[in-house]
MDAnalysis code that builds the backbone (N, CA, C; Angstrom):
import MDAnalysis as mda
import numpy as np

u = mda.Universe.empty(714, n_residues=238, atom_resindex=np.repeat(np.arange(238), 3), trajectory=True)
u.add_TopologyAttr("name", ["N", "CA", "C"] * 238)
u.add_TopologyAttr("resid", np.arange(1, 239))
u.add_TopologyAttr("resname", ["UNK", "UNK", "UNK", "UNK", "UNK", "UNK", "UNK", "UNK", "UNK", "UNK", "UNK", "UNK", "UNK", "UNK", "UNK", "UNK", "UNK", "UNK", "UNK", "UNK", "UNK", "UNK", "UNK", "UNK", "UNK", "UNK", "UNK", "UNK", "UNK", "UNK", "UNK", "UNK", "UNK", "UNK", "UNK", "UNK", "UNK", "UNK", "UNK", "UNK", "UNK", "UNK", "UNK", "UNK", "UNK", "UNK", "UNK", "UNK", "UNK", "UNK", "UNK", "UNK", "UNK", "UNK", "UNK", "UNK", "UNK", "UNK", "UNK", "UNK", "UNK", "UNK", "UNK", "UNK", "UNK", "UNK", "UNK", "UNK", "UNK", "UNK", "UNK", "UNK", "UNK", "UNK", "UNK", "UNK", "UNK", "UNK", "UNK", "UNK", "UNK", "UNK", "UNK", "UNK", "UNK", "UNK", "UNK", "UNK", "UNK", "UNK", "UNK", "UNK", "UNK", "UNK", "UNK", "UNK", "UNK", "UNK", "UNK", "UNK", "UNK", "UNK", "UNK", "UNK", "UNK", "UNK", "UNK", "UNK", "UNK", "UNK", "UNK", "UNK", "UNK", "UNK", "UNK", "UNK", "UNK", "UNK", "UNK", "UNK", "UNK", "UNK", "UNK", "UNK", "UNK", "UNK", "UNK", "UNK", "UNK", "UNK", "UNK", "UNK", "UNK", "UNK", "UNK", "UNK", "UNK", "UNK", "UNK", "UNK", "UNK", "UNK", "UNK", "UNK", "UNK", "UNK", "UNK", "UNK", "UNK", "UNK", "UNK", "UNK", "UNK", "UNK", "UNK", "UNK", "UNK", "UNK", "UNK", "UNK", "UNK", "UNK", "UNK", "UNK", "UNK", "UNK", "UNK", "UNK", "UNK", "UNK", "UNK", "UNK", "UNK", "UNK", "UNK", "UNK", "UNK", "UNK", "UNK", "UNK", "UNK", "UNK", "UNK", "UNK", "UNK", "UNK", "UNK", "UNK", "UNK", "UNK", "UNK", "UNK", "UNK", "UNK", "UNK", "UNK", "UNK", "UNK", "UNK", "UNK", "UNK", "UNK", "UNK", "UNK", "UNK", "UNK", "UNK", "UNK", "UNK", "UNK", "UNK", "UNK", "UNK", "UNK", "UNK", "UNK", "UNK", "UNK", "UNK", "UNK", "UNK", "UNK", "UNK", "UNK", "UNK", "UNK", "UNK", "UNK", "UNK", "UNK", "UNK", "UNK", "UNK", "UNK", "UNK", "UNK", "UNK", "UNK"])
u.atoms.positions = np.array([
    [133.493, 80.418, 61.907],
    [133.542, 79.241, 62.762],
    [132.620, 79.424, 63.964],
    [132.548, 78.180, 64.489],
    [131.496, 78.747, 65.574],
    [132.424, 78.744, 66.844],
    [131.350, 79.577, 67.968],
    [131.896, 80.322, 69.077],
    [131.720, 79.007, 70.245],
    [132.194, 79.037, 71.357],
    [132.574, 77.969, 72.133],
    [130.417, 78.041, 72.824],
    [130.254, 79.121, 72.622],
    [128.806, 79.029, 73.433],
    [128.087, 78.256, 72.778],
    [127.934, 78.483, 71.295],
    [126.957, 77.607, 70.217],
    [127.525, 76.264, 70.277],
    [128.464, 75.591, 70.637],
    [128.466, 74.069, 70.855],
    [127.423, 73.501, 71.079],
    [127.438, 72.247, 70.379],
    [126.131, 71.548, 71.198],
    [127.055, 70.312, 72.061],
    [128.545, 69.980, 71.371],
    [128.635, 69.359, 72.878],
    [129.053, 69.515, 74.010],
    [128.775, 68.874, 75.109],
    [128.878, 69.297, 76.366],
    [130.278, 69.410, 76.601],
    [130.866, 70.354, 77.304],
    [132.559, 70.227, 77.941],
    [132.261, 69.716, 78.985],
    [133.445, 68.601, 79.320],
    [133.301, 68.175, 81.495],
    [135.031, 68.404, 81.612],
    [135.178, 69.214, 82.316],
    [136.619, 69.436, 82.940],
    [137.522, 67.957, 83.308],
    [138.350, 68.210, 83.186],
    [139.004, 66.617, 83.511],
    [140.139, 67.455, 84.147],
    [140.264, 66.383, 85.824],
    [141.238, 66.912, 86.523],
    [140.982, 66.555, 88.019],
    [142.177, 66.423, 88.760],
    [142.117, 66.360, 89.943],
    [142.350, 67.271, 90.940],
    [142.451, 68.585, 90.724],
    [143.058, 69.418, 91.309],
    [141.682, 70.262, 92.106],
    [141.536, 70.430, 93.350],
    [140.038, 70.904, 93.540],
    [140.124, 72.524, 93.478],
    [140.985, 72.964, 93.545],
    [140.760, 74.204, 93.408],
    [140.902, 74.935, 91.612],
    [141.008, 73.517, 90.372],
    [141.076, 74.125, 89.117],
    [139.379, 73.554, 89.154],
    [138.781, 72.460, 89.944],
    [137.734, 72.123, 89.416],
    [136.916, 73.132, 90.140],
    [136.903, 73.967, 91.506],
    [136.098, 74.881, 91.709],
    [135.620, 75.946, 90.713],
    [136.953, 76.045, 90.182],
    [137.511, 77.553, 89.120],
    [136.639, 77.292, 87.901],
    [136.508, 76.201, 87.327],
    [135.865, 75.858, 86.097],
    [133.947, 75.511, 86.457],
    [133.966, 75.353, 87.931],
    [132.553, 75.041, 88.078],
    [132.176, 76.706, 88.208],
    [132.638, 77.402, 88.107],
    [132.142, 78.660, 88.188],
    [132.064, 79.314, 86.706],
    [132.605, 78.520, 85.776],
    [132.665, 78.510, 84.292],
    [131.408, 78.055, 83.608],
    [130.447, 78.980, 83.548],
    [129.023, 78.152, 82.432],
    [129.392, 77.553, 81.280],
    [130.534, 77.595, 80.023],
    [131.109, 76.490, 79.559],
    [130.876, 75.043, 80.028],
    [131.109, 75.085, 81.376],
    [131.490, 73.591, 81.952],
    [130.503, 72.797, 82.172],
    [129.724, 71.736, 81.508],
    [128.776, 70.674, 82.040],
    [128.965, 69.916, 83.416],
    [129.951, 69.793, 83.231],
    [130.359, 68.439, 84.263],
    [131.561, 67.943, 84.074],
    [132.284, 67.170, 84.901],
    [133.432, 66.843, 86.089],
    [134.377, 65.298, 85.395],
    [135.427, 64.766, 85.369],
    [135.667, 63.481, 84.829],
    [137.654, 63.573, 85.792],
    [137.245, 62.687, 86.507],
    [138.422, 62.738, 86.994],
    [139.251, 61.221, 87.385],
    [140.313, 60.560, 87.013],
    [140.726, 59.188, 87.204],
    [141.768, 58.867, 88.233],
    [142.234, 57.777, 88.796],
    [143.210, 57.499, 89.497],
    [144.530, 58.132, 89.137],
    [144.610, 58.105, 87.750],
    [146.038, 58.328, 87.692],
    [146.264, 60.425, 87.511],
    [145.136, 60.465, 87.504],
    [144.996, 62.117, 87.425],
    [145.100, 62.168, 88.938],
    [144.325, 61.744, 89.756],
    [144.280, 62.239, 91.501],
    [146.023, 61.802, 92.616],
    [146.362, 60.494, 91.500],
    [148.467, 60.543, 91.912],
    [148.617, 61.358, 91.574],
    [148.775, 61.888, 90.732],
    [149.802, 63.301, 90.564],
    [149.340, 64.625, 90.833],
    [147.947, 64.470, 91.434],
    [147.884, 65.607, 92.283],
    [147.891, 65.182, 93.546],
    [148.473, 64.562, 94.136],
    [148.608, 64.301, 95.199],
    [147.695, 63.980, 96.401],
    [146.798, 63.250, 95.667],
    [145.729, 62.633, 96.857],
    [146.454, 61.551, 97.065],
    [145.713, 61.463, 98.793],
    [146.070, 60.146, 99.531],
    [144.351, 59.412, 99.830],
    [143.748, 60.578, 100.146],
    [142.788, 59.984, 100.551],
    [141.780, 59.857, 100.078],
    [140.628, 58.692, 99.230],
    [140.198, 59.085, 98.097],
    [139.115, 59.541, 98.360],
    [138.166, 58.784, 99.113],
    [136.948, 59.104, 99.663],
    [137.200, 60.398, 100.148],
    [137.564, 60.572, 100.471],
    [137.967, 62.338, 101.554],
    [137.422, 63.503, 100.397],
    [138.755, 62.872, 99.234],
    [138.790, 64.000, 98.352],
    [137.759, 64.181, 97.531],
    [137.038, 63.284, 97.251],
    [135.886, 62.690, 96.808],
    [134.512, 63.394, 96.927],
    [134.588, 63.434, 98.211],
    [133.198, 63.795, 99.415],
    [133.430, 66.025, 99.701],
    [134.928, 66.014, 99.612],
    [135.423, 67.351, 99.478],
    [134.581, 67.732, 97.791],
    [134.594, 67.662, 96.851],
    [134.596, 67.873, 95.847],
    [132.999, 67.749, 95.268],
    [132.579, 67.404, 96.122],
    [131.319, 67.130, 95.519],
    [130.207, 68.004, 96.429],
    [130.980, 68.532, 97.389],
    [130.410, 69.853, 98.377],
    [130.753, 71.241, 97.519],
    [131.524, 70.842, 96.531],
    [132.260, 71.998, 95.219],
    [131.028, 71.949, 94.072],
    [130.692, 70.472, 93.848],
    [129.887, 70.067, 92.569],
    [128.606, 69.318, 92.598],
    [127.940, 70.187, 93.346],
    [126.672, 69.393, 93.962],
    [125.825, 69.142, 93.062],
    [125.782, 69.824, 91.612],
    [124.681, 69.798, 91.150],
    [125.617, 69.739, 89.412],
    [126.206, 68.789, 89.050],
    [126.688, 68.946, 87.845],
    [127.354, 67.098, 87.671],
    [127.142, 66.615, 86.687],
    [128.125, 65.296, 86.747],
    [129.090, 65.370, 86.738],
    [129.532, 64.228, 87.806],
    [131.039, 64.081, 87.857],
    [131.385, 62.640, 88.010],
    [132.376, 62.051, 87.770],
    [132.691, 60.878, 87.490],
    [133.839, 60.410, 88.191],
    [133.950, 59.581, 89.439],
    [134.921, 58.686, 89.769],
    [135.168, 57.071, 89.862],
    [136.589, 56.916, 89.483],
    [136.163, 55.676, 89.102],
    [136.735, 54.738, 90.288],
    [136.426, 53.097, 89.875],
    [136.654, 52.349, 90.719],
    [138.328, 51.946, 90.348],
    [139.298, 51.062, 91.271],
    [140.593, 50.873, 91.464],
    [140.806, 49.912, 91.707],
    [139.725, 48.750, 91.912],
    [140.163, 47.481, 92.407],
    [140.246, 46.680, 90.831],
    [141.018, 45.487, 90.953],
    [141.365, 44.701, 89.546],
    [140.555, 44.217, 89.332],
    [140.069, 43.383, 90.698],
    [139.003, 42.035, 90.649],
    [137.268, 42.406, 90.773],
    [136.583, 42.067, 89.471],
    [135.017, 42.224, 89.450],
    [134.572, 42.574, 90.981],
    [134.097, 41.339, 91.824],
    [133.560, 42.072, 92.833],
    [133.625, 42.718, 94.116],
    [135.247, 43.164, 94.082],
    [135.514, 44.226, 94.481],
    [135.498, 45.371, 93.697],
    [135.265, 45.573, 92.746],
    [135.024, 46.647, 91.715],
    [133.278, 46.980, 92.291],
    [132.813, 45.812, 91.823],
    [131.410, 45.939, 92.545],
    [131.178, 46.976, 93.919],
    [131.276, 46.361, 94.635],
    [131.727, 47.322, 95.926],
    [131.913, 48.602, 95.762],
    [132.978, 48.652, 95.132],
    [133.273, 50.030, 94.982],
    [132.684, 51.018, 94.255],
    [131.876, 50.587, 93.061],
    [130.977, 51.378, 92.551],
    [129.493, 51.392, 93.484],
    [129.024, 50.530, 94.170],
    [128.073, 50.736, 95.105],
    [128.200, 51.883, 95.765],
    [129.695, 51.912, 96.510],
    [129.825, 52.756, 97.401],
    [129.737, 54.657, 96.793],
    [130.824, 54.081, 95.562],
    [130.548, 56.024, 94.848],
    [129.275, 55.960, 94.208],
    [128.533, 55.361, 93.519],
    [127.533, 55.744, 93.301],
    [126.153, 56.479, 94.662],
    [126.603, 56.012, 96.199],
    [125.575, 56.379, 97.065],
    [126.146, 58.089, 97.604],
    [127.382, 58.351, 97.137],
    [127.686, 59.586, 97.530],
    [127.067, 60.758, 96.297],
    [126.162, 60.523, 95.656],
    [125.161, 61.421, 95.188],
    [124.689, 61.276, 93.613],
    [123.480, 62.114, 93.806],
    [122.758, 61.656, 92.138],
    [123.474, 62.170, 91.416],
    [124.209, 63.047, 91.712],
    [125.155, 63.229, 90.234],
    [126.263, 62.571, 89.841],
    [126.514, 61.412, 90.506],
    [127.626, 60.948, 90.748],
    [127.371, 59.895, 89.484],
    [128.651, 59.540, 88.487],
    [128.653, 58.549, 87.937],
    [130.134, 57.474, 87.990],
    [129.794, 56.334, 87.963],
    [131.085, 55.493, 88.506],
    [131.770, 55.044, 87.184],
    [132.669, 55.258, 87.339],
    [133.968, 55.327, 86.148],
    [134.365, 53.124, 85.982],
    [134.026, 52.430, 85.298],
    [134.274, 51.355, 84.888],
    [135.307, 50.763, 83.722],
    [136.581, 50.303, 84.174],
    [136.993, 49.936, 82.959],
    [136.847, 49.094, 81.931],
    [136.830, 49.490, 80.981],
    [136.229, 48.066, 80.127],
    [137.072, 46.852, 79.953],
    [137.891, 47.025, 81.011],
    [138.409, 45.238, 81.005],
    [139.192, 45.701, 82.544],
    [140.098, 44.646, 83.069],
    [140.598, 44.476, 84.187],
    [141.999, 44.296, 83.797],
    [143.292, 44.311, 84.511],
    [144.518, 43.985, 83.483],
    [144.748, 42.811, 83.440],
    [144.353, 41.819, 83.759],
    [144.312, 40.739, 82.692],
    [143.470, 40.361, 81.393],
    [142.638, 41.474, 80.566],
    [141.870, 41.717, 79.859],
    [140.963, 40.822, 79.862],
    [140.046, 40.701, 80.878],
    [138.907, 40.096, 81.600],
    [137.984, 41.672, 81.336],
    [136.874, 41.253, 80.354],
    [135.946, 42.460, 80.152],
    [135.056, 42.483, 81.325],
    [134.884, 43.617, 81.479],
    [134.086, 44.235, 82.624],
    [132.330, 44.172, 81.909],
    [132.290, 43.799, 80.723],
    [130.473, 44.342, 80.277],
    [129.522, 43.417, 80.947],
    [130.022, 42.484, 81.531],
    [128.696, 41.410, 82.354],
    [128.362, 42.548, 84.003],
    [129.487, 43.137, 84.399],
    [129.828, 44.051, 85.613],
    [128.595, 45.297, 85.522],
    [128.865, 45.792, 83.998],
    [128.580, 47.171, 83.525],
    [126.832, 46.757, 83.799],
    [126.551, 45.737, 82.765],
    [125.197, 45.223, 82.999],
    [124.418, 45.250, 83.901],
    [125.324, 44.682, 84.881],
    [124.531, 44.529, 86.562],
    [124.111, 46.164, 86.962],
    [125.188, 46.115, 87.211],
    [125.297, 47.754, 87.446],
    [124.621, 48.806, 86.248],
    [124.569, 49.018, 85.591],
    [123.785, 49.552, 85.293],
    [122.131, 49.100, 84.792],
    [121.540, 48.003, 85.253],
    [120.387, 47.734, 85.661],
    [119.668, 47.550, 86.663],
    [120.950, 48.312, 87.742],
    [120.040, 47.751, 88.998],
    [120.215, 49.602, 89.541],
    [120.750, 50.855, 88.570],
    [120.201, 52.129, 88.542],
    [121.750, 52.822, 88.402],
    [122.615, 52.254, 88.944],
    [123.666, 52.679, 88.869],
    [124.033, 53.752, 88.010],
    [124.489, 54.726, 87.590],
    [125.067, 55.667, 86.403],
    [126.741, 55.113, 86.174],
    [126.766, 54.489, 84.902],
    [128.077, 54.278, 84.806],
    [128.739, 54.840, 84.082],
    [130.386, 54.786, 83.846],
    [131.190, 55.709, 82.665],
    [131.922, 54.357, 82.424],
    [131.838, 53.786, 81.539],
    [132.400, 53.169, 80.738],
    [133.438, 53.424, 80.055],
    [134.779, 53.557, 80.555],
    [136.244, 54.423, 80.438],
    [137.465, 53.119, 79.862],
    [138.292, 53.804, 79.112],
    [139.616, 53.406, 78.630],
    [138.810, 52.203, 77.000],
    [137.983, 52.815, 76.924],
    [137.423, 52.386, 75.300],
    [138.764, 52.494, 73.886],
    [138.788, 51.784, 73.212],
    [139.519, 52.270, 71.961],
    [139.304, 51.678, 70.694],
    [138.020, 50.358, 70.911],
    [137.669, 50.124, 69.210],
    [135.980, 50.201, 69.023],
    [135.457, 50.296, 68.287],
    [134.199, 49.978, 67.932],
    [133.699, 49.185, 68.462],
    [134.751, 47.861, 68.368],
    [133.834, 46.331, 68.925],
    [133.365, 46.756, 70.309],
    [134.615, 47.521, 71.165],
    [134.213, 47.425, 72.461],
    [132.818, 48.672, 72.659],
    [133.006, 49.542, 72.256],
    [131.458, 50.339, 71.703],
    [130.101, 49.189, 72.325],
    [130.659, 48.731, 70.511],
    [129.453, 47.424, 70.856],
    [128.695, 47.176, 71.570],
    [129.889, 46.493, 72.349],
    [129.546, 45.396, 73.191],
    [128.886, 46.117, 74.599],
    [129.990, 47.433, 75.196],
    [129.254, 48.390, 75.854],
    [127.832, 48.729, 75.663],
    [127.446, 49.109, 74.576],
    [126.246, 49.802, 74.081],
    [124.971, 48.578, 74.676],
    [125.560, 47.174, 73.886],
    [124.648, 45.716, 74.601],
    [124.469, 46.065, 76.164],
    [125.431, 46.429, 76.568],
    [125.344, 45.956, 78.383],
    [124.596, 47.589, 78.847],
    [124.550, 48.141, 78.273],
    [123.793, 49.403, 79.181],
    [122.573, 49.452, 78.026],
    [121.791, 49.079, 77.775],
    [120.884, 48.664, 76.648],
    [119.547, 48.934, 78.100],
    [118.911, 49.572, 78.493],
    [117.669, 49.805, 79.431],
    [117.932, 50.071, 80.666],
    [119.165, 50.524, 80.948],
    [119.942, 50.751, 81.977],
    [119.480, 52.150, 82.299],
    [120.283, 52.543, 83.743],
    [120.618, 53.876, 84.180],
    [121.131, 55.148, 83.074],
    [120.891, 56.015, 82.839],
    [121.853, 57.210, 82.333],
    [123.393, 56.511, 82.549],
    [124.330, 57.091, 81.191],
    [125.694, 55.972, 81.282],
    [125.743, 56.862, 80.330],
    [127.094, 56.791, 80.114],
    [128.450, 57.138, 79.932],
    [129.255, 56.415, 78.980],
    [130.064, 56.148, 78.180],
    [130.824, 55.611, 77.282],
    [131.836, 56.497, 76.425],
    [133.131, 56.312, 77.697],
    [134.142, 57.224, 77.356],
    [135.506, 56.091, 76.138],
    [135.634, 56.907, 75.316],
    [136.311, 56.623, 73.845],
    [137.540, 57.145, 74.022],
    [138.884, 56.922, 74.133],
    [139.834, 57.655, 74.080],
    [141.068, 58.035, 72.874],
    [139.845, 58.458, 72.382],
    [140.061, 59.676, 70.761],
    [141.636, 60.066, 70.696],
    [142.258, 60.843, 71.829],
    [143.359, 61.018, 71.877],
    [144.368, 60.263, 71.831],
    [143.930, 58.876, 72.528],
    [145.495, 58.010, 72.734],
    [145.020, 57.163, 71.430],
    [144.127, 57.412, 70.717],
    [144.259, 56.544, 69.096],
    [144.746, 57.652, 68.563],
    [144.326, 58.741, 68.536],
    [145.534, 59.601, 67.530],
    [146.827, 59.380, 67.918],
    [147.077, 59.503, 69.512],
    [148.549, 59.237, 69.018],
    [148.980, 57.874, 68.649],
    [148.678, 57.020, 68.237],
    [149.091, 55.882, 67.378],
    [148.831, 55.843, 66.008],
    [149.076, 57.040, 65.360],
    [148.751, 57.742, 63.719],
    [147.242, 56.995, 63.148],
    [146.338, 57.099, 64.205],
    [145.015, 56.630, 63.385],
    [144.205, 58.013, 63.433],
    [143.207, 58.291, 62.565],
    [142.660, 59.346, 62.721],
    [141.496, 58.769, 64.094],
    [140.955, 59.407, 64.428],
    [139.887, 59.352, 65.128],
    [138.537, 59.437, 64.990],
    [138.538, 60.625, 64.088],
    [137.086, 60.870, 63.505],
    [136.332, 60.102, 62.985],
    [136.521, 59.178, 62.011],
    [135.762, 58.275, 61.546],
    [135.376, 56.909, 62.715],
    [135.869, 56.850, 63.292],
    [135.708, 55.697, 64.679],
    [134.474, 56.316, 65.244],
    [134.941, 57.898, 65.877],
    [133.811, 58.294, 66.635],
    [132.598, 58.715, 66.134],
    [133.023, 58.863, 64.602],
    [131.179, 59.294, 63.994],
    [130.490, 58.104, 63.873],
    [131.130, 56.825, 63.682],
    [130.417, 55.920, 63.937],
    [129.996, 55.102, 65.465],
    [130.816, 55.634, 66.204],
    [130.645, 55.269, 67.434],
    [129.433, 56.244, 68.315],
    [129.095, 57.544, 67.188],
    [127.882, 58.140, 67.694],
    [126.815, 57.063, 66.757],
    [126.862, 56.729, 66.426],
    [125.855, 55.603, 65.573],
    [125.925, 54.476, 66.518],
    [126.680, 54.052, 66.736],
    [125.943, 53.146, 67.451],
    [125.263, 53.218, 68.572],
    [125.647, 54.154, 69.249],
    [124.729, 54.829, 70.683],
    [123.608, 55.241, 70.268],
    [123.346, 55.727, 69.217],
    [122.081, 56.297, 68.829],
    [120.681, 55.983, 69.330],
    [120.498, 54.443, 69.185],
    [119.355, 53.845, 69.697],
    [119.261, 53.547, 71.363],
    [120.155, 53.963, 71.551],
    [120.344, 54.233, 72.998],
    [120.265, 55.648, 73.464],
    [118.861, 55.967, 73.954],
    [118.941, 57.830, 74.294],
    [119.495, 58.429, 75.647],
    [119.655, 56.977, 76.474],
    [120.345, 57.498, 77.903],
    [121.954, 56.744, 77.778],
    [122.290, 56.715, 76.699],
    [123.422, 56.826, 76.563],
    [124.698, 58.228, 75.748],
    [125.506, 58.563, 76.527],
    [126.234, 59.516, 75.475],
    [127.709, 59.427, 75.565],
    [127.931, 59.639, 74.339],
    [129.575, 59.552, 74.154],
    [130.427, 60.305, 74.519],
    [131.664, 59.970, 74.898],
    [132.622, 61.059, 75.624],
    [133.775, 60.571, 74.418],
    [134.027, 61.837, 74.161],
    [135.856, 61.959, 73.181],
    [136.740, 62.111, 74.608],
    [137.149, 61.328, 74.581],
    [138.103, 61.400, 75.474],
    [139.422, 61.850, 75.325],
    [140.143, 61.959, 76.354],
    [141.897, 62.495, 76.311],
    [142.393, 63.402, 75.125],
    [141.499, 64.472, 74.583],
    [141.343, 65.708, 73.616],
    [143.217, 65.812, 73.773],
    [143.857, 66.641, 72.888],
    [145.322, 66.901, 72.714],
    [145.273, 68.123, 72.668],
    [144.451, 68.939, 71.786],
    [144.236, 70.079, 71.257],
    [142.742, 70.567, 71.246],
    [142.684, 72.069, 71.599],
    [141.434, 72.700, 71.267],
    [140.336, 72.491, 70.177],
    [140.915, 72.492, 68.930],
    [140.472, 71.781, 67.709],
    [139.500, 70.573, 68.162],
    [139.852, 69.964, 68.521],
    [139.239, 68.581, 69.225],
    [137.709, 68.575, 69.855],
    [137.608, 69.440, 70.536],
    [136.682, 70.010, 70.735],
    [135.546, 69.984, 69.529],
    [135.378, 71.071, 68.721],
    [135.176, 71.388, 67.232],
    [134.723, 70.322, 66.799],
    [135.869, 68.967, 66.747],
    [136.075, 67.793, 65.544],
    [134.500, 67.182, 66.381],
    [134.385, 66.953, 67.530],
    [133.630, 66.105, 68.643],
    [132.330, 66.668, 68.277],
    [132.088, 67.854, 68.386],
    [130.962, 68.885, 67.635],
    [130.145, 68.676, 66.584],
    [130.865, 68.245, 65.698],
    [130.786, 68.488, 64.488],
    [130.745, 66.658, 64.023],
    [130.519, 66.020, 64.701],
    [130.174, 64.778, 64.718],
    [129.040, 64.220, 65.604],
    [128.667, 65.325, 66.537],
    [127.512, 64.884, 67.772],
    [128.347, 64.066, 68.362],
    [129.129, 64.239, 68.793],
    [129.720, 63.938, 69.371],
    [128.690, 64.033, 70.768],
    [128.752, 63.545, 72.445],
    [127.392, 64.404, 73.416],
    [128.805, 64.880, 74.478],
    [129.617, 64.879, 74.119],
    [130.542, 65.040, 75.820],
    [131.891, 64.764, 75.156],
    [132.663, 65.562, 75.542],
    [134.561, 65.885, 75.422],
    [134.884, 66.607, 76.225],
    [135.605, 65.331, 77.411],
    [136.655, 65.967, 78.582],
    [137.563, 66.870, 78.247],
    [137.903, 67.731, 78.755],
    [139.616, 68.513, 78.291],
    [139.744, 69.040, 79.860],
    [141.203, 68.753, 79.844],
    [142.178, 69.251, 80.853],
    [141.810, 70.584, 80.903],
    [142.477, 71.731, 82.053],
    [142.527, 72.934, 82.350],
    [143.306, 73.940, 81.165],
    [144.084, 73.028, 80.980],
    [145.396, 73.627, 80.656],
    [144.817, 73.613, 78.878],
    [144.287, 72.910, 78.586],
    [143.356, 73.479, 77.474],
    [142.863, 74.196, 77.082],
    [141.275, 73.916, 78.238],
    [140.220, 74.964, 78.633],
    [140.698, 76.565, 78.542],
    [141.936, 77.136, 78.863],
    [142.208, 78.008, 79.016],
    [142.175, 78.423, 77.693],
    [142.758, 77.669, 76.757],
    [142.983, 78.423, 75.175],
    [141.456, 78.513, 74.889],
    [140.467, 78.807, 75.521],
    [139.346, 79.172, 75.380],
    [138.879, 80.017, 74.625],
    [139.516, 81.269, 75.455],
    [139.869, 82.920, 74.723],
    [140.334, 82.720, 73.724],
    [141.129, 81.460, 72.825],
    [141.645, 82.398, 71.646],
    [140.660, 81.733, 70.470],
    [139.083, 80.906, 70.578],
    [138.621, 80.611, 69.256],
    [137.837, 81.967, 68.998],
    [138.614, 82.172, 68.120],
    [138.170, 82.811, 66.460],
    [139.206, 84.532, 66.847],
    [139.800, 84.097, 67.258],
    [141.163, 85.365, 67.517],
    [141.352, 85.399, 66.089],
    [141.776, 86.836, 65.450],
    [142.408, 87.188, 64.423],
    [143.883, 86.660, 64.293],
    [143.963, 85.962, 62.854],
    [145.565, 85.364, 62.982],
    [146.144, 85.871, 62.919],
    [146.032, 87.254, 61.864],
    [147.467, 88.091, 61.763],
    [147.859, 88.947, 63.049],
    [146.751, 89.375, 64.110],
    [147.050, 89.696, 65.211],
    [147.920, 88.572, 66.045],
    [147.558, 87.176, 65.862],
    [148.049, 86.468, 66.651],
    [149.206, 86.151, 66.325],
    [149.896, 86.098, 64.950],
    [151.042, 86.313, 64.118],
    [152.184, 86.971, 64.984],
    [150.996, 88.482, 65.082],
    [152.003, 89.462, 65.466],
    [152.674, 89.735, 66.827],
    [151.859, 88.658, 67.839],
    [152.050, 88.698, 69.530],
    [152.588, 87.779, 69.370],
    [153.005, 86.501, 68.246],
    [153.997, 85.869, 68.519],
    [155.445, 86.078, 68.138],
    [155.331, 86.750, 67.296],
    [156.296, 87.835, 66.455],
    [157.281, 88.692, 68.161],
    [156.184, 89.408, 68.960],
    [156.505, 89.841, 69.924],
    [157.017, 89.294, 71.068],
    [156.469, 88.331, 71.235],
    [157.016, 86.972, 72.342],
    [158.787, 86.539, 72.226],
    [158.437, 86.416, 70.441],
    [160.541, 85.529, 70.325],
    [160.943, 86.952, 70.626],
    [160.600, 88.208, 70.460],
    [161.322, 89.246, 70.255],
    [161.841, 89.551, 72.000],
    [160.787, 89.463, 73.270],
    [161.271, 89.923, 73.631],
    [161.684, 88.828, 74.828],
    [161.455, 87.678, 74.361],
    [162.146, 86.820, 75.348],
    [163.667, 86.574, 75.238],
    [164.069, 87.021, 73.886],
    [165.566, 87.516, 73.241],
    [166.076, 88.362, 74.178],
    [165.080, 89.182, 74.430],
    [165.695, 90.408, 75.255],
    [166.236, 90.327, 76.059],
    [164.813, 89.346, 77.083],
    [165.051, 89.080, 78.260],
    [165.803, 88.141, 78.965],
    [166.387, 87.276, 77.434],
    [167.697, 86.193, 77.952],
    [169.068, 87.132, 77.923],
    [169.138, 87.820, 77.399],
    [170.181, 88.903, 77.089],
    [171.130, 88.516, 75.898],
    [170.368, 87.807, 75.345],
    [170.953, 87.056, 73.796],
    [172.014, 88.238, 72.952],
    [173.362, 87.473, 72.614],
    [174.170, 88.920, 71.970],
    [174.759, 87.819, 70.726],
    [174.782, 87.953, 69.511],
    [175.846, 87.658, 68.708],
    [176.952, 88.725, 68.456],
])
């Protein structure tokens, strides 16, 4: 199998936590950065710009992606103006609709023809591919994040969506695809092995790093050791 170095696609850490994203920018694995609203609540930001402007004194020279929070188009506008001027590596996270499922691709358009770098986030069919792929068509460098994971968990496979969803980007060379919301290490691999160009994964992933291409029967046997001595250490008696 192959080793995490021979990948050809890119890893970007996904996370809000600045001291796991320091830890991983010190990781040559790591391309670049992908971090969302609902990742930066539960790490407990208040302040976004703050944390924002903190983090990018961490990641000066690698992409990273924040997105916008407002519902309504042109306050969305705005707001990608504004993160896009806090640096060239910066790319602005766009949803592909608003929650009243009002599509964002007339938004994406603007913005990404007038230089913007966008991420085109919370994707889940082909059509919307599409229609994405139309609106960043001579645009800025962009982004088009797929979320691979939350269609698996609705018992669809994924793979066949995203090998064709690298087809349709194709004719687009400043465009690349992101597998998004990965579950498992494997995932990685699957994204690979499709040209996939970019798959976020959490920390807590990243870490099972160390174990591609571990011997199984060794790994058998440290799990063998684990039930054994956490038995111990509960003080388990029949």
């Amino acid at each position: 199998m192959k080793t995490a170095s021979s990948l050809r696609t890119k890893i970007f850490a996904d996370g809000a936590d600045r001291d796991g994203i320091v830890e991983m920018y010190s990781n040559p694995l790591i391309s670049g950065f992908t971090t969302n609203p609902t990742l930066m609540r539960l790490a407990g930001i208040s302040d976004y710009r703050a944390f924002a402007l903190d983090v990018l004194k961490a990641v000066p020279d690698r992409p990273i992606s924040f997105e916008v929070f407002s519902d309504e188009f042109p306050e969305m506008e705005r707001q990608a103006m504004e993160i896009a001027s806090w640096g060239d590596n910066v790319y602005v996270k766009i949803p592909v609709s608003n929650t009243r499922s009002e599509t964002s691709y007339e938004l994406v358009r603007k913005l990404s023809s007038n230089g913007v770098k966008v991420n085109v986030t919370a994707l889940m069919t082909l059509g919307q591919v599409r229609q994405v792929s139309e609106a960043i068509e001579g645009g800025a460098p962009s982004c088009v994040s797929v979320f691979a994971g939350r269609v698996a968990d609705t018992g669809r496979d994924p793979i066949p969506m995203m090998a064709a969803a690298v087809e349709l980007l194709r004719p687009n060379p400043k465009a690349e695809l992101i597998w998004a919301s990965p579950r498992e290490l494997l995932n990685i691999f699957q994204a690979d092995a499709i040209g996939c160009h970019i798959i976020t994964v959490t920390n807590a992933v990243l870490k099972k790093l160390s174990l591609v291409g571990k011997d199984l029967q060794q790994y058998s046997l440290e799990t063998v050791q684990m039930f054994h001595a956490d038995a111990q250490a509960a003080g388990f008696d029949l």
